[in-house]
C-alpha positions, -999 to +999 in steps of 0.1 A: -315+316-102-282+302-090-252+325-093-234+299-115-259+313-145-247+345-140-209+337-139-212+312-166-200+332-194-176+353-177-162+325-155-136+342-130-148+376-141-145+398-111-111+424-111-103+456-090-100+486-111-087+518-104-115+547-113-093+572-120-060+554-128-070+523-146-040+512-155-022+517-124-019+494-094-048+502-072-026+494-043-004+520-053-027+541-065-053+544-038-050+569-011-063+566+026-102+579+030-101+617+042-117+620+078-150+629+085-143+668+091-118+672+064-143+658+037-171+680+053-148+710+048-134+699+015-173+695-003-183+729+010-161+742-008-163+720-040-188+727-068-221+699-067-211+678-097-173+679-087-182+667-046-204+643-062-175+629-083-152+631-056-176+611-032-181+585-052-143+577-061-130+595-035-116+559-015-126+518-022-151+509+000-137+487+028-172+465+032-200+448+010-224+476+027-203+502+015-201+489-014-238+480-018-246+518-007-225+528-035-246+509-063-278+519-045-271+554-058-276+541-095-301+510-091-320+495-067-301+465-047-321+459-011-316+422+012-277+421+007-272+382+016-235+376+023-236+340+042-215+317+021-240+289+029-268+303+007-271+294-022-270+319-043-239+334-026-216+299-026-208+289-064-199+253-064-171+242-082-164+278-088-128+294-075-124+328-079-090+348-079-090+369-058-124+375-041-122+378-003-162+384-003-194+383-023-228+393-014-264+389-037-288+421-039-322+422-054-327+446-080-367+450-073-367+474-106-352+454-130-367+419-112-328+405-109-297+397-089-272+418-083-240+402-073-213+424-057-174+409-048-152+423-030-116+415-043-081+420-034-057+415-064-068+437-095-041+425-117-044+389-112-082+392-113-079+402-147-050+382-158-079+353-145-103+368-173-083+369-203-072+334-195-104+324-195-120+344-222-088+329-244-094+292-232-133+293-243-121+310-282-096+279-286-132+259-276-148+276-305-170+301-283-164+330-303-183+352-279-168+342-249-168+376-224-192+398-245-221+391-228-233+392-191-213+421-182-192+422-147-183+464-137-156+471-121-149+496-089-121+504-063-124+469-049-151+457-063-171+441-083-206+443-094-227+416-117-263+428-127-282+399-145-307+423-158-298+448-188-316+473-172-296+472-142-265+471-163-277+502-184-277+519-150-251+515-138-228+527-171-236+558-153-216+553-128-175+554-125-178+516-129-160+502-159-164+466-179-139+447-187-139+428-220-109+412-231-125+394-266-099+405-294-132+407-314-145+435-293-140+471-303-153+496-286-189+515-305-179+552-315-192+573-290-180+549-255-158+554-232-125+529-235-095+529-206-067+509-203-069+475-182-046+463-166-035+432-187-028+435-224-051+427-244-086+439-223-103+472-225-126+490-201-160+508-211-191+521-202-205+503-230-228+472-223-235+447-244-265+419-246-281+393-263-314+407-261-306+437-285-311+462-252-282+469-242-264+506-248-272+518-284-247+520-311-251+548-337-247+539-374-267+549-401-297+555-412-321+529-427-327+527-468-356+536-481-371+546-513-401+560-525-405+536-552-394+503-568-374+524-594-361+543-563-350+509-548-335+493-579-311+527-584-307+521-543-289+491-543-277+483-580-253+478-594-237+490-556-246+456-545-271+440-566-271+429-602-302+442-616-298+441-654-320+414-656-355+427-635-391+422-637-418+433-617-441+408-607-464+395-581-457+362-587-434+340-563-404+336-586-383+309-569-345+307-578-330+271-585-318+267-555-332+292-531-370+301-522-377+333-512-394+342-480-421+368-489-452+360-511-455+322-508-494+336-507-496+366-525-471+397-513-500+418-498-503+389-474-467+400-465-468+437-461-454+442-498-467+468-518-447+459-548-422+429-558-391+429-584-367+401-590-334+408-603-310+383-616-308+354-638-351+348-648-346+319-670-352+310-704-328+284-720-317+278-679-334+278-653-335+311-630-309+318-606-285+342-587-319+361-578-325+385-550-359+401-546-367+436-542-396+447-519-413+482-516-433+477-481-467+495-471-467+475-437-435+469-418-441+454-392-465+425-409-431+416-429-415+413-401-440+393-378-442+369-412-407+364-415-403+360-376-426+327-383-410+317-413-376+317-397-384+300-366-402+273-386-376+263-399-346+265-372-328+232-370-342+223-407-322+217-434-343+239-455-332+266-433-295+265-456-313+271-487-336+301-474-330+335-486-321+356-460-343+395-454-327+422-452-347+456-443-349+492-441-372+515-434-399+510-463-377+487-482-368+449-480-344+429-503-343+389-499-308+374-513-288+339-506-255+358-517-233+371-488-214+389-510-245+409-519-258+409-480-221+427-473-229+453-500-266+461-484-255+463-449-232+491-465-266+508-480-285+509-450-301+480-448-300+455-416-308+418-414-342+408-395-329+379-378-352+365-349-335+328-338-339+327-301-300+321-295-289+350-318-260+370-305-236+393-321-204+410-312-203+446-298-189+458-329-219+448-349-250+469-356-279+454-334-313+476-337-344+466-321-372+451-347-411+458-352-418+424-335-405+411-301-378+383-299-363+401-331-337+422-338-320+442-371-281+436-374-252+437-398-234+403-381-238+371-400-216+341-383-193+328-408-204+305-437-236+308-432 
């Protein structure tokens, strides 16, 4: 894959941090590398963990092998390609601030690219970033620079396009920028000063595949029984004065509901309860369905279906919208109501292939691949 893939998202994404004094001026801050004999001296007489900090941030490394040798130590990156003529390494079109060199690894583990840069100007680098990042919001990309992290090093960069490589490195002294004023950094991750207002640095890595560094929140609902559930989320979030239990597919005026178009056992439902307006002189409406679950993971593969059937349809607007737990499910076409379940526990199986979410959100993996669990719902929808 061409390295323009890699950059898209982050553009001219590639900044000299300091380790150990990010906000500082690394040319300031940097001190010349000790000589051979005085390191020598100085590790034997340094604890392990402390020689192996001090090695690794000790000096910036002055080439793309040193560089490379350093990323080795975390993931795999063999064949560094640094002629400018491949193409891979020369990004047409593409003029970075700063850079004086960039090399392409292959991450044999992960089955990706690694792209490391060697650049000169830390500040500018970064001033380059949030420029960016601020043009693509004004565009209406509201996730421009949470995705496809780049780390940062004494003097380089380093771009994994594999997660997995990226996980590996958040090991390491090597920082990512963000500079999204949506971004805040997950409880739990490390966050340092840039240096430009308005950018952070962490160890945390985000991605759209829902694989990238955990983020702790609470624990799933659940309930032992539909009683259980209906005490769970009402009236915290749901109206449930009005409730029968049935196995019938009550529809709401406006809304259909996703589960039990053929019978809720076909679903994974052990029991079904509609709350809301049930009809009479009106028809129903305002309803949200309440679902115990004896197989999670058939709800889930069924609603995966469901919702990819209908991407791009307009019957997609006026689908009620799961939201799980652990044995639990409640449908509901009321964001209002969603906002008060993500409070109780419960996360939204969404599974649309270009689903992505801010770092702030909640993003758990599902039962079934290409889905994941979140709290984030774009706005108005």
């Amino acid at each position: 894959m061409r390295l323009q893939r890699i950059f898209a998202a982050t553009a001219t994404l590639a900044a000299l941090t300091t380790l150990a004094t990010a906000c500082e001026d690394p040319a300031k801050a940097a001190k010349p590398a000790a000589s051979p004999s005085a390191t020598a001296a100085a590790s034997a007489a340094a604890s392990p963990a402390a020689t192996a900090t001090a090695a690794a941030t000790a000096a910036a490394p002055a080439t793309l092998a040193e560089a490379q040798a350093y990323v080795r130590k975390y993931t795999p990156c063999e064949n560094l390609i640094t002629d400018p003529k491949d193409s891979r390494v020369n990004l047409t079109g593409y003029t970075p601030v700063g850079i004086t060199e960039r090399g392409v690894c292959l991450d044999d583990k992960a089955q990706g690219e690694i792209v490391i840069s060697m650049v000169s100007d830390a500040k500018a680098h970064q001033q380059a970033e949030k420029d960016h990042v601020t043009t693509r919001l004004d565009e209406g990309y509201w996730d421009a620079g949470l995705y496809e992290p780049v780390f940062y090093g004494k003097g380089f960069t380093v771009s994994p396009r594999k997660t997995e490589a990226a996980l590996a490195l958040a090991k390491s002294d090597l920082r990512v920028l963000v500079c999204n004023p949506d971004f805040t950094v997950p409880e739990g991750y490390k966050k340092e000063k840039a240096l430009v207002d308005g950018c952070v640095l962490t160890d945390f890595v985000n991605s759209r595949d829902g694989k990238g560094s955990p983020v702790k929140g609470p624990a799933l609902a659940s309930a032992g029984s539909i009683e259980e559930l209906r005490k769970l989320v009402s009236p915290k979030a749901v109206d449930c004065t009005e409730m029968v239990v049935t196995d019938e597919h009550v529809q709401s005026i406006d809304y259909l509901p996703v589960v039990g178009r053929d019978g809720i056992s076909a679903w994974g439902v052990k029991q079904r309860a509609v709350c809301g307006k049930l009809g009479g002189a009106t028809r129903a409406h305002n309803l949200n369905w309440l679902d115990l679950v004896s197989d999670m993971k058939t709800l889930q593969t069924r609603s995966k279906a469901s919702q990819l059937a209908e991407v791009g349809q307009r019957r997609n607007l006026t689908q009620s919208k799961l939201l799980v737990g652990t044995n639990v499910a409640v449908e509901s076409n009321n964001p209002a109501v969603r906002q008060g379940l993500y409070k109780l526990g419960f996360l939204r199986l969404e599974c649309e292939p270009a689903f992505s979410a801010p770092a702030k959100s909640q993003i758990r993996k599902a039962q079934v691949d290409g889905c994941v669990l979140t709290d984030f719902e774009l706005p108005g929808v």
